[in-house]
N, C-alpha and C positions, 0 to 999 in steps of 0.2 A: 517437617522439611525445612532445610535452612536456606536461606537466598538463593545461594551460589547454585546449589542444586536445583534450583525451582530453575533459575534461568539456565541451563543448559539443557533443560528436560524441553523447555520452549525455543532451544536454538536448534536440536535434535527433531524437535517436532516441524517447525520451520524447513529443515532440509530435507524432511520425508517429504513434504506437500512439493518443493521445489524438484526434487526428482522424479517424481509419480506428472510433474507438469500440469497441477492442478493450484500454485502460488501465483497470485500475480500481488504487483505493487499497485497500491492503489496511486490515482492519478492528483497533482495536487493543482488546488484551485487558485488564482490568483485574482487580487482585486475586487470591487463588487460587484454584488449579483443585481444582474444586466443582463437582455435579450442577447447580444455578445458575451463571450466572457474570453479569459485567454487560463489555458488546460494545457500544466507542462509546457510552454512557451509558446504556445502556438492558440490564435484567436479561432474562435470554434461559436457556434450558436448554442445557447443554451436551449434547450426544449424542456 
């Protein structure tokens, strides 16, 4: 398999899960880990 194929076979795979509605983005963490933390821009408690 050559690159280009590999990654379309993973952008195809990508758009199955996203319309089957089983894709989600994972959430990104900012800063250090703290009882607080701030989650995609908004401060949240960490547990």
């Amino acid at each position: 398999m050559n690159t280009i194929h590999e990654l379309s076979y993973l952008q195809e795979k990508i758009e199955e899960l996203k319309d089957q509605g089983v894709y989600r983005k994972l959430p990104v963490f900012d800063g250090p880990n703290a009882a607080r933390i701030r989650l995609n821009g908004k401060e949240v408690i960490n547990l």
